[in-house]
C-alpha distance (Angstrom), angle and dihedral (degrees) to the residues before:
residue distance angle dihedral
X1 . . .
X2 3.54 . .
X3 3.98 92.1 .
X4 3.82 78.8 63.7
X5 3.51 103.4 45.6
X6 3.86 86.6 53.1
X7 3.82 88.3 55.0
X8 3.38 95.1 47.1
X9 4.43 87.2 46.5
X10 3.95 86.3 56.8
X11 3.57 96.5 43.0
X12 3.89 98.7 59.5
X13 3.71 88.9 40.6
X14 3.52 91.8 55.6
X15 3.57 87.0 44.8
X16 4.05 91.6 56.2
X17 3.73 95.4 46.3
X18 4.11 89.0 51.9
X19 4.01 87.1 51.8
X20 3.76 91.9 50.7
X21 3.51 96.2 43.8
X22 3.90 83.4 53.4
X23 3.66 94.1 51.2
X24 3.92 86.7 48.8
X25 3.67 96.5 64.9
X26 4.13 89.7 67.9
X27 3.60 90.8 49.2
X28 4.18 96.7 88.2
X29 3.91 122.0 108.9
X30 3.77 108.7 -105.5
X31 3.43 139.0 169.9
X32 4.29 137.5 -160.4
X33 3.88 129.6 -169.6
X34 3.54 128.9 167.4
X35 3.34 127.1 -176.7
X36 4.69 125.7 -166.9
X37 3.59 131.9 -166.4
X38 4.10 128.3 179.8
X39 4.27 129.3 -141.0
X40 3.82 113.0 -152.7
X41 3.74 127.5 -170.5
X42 3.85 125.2 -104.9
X43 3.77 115.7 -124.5
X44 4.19 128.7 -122.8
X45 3.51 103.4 -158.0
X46 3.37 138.9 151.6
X47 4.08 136.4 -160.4
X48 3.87 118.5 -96.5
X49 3.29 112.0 -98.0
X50 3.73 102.6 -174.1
X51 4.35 93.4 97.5
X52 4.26 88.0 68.1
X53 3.72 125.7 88.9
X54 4.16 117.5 -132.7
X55 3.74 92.5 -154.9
X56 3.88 134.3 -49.3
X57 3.42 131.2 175.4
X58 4.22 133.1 126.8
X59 3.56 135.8 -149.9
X60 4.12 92.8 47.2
X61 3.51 110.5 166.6
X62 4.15 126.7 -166.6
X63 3.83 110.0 -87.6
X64 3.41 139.9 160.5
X65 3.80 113.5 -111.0
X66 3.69 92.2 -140.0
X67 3.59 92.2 58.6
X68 3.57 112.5 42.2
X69 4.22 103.7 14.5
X70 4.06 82.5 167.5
X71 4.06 90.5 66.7
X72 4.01 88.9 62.3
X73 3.87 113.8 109.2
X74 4.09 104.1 -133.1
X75 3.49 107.4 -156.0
X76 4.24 116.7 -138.2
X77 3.59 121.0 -76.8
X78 3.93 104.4 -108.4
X79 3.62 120.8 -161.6
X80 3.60 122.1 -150.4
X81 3.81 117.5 -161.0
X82 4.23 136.0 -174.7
X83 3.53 91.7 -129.4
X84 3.76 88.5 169.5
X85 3.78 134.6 87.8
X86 3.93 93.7 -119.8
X87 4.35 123.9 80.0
X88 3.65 102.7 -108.4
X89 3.61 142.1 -154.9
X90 3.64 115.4 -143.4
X91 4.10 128.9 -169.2
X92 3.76 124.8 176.9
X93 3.68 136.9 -143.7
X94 3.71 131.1 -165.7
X95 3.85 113.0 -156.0
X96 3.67 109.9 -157.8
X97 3.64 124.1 -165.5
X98 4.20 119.3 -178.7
X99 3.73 122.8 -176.6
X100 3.87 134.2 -176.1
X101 3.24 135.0 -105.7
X102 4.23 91.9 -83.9
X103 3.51 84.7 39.2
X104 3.48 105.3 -100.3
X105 3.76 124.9 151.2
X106 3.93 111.8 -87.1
X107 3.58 101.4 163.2
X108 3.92 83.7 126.3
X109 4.00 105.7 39.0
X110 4.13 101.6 31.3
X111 3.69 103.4 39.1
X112 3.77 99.4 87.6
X113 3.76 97.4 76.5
X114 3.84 101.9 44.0
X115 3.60 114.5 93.4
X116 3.64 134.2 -145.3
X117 3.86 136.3 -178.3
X118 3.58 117.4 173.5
X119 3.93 124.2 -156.6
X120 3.19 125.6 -154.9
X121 4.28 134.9 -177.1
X122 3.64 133.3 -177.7
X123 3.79 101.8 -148.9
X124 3.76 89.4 -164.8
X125 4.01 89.8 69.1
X126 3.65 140.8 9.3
X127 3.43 101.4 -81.5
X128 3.66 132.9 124.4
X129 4.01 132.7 153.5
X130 3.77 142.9 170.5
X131 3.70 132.9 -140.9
X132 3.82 125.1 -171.2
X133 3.56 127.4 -137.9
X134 3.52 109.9 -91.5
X135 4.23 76.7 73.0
X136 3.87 94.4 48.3
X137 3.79 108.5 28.6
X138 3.85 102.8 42.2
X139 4.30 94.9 29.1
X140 3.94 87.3 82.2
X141 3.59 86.5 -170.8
X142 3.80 140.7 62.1
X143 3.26 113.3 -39.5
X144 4.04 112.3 -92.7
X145 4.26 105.7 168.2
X146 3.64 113.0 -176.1
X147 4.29 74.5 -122.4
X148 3.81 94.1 72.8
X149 3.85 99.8 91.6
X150 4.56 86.1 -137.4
X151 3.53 128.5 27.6
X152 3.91 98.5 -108.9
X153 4.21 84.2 65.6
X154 3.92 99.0 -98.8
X155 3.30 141.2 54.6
X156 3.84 90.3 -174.4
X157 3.96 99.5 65.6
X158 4.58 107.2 -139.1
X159 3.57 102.4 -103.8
X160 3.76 118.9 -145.0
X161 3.71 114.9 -61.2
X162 4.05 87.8 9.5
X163 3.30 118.2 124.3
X164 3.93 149.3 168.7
X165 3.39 141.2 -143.7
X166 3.87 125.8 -135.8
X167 4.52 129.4 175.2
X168 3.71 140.2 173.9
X169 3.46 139.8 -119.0
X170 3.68 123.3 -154.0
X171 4.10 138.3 -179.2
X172 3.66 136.0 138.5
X173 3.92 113.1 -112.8
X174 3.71 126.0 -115.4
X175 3.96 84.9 -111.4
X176 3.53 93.7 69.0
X177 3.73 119.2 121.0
X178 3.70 134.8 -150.8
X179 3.86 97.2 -89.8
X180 3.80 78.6 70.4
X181 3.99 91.1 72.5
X182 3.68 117.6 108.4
X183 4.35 92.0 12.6
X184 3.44 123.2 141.5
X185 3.73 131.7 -153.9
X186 3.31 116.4 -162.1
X187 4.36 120.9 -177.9
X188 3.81 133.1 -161.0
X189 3.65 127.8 -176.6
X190 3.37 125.6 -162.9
X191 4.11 115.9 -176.4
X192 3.64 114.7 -164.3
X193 3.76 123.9 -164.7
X194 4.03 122.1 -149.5
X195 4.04 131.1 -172.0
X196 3.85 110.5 -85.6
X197 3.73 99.2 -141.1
X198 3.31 123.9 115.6
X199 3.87 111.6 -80.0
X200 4.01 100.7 11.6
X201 3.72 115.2 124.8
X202 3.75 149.7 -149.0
X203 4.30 112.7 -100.6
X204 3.90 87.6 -98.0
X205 3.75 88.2 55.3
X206 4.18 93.7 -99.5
X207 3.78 101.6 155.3
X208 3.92 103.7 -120.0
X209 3.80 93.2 -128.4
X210 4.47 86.8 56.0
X211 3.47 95.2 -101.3
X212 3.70 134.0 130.8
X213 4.39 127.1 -27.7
């Protein structure tokens, strides 16, 4: 009996000392610090454009320009704005659409005689140009006058918050004949802004900077 109470003695000691030893392991100094931090995307965007007005006006007759300036339709003044965080290219296209008199398309027989100048601002530097129709009309594409100093339209990307403001000017030449009578022109621009890093391109794959397809 005693030979097992001795046993049983040095088996819950042995027990004890194995707990504290356990409880010793947690005992060291130690120390933990973390630290986080969070990237978030810049932003290309530009102002809606849908509340201007191309050009309207009815009852245009032919003219000549030197003659009677007042009978020119000018188009509203549209101002285009980087209302994004991000620099931006920006390229324009005016979309012209003419139909006859029974409103037939006559983009390819009537378009000789309708004129159009478009003028154009940056507002973030003194810079202003004109370019006449044969450039607008018959381009049927974005805009690319030998005036814009790179292919993609600027070679001063539109900062943030920058912005520009661009019109059109309309009449029917003197020239025009009667199967002009009861046509209608009718314009829509549509400006699209790309990255100006080196690389990024347009949504047709135009590099921004006018290189390459």
């Amino acid at each position: 009996m005693k030979k097992t109470k001795k046993a049983l003695i040095a088996t819950t000691m042995a027990g004890v000392m194995a707990v504290g030893a356990g409880f010793g392991t947690y005992s060291w100094f130690t120390d933990t610090q973390s630290t986080d931090g969070e990237i978030e995307a810049g932003t290309l965007t530009l102002n809606d454009l849908s509340g201007y007005t191309v050009f309207e006006d009815d009852n245009i007759q032919p003219i000549d320009p030197n003659v009677t300036p007042d009978l020119i339709t000018e188009g509203e003044t549209i101002k285009v704005e980087n209302t994004g965080s991000l620099e931006m290219v920006p390229r324009l296209q005016l979309d012209v659409d003419i139909k006859d008199a029974d409103g037939n398309d006559a983009n390819s027989t009537l378009s000789d005689e309708y004129m159009i100048t478009m003028n154009f601002e940056r507002n973030d530097m003194n810079w202003s140009e004109t370019i006449s129709a044969d450039q607008v009309i018959n381009n049927r594409g974005f805009v690319d006058p030998d005036w814009f100093p790179s292919d993609a339209g600027f070679k001063y990307p539109l900062g943030s918050g920058d912005s520009f403001d661009v019109s059109f000017d309309v009449y029917l030449n003197k020239d025009a004949e009667n199967e002009y009578q009861g046509s209608s022109l009718t314009g829509t621009l549509t400006v699209e802004g790309g990255q100006s890093v080196d690389g990024a391109e347009f949504e047709d794959g135009t590099e921004t900077d006018g290189s390459g397809n």
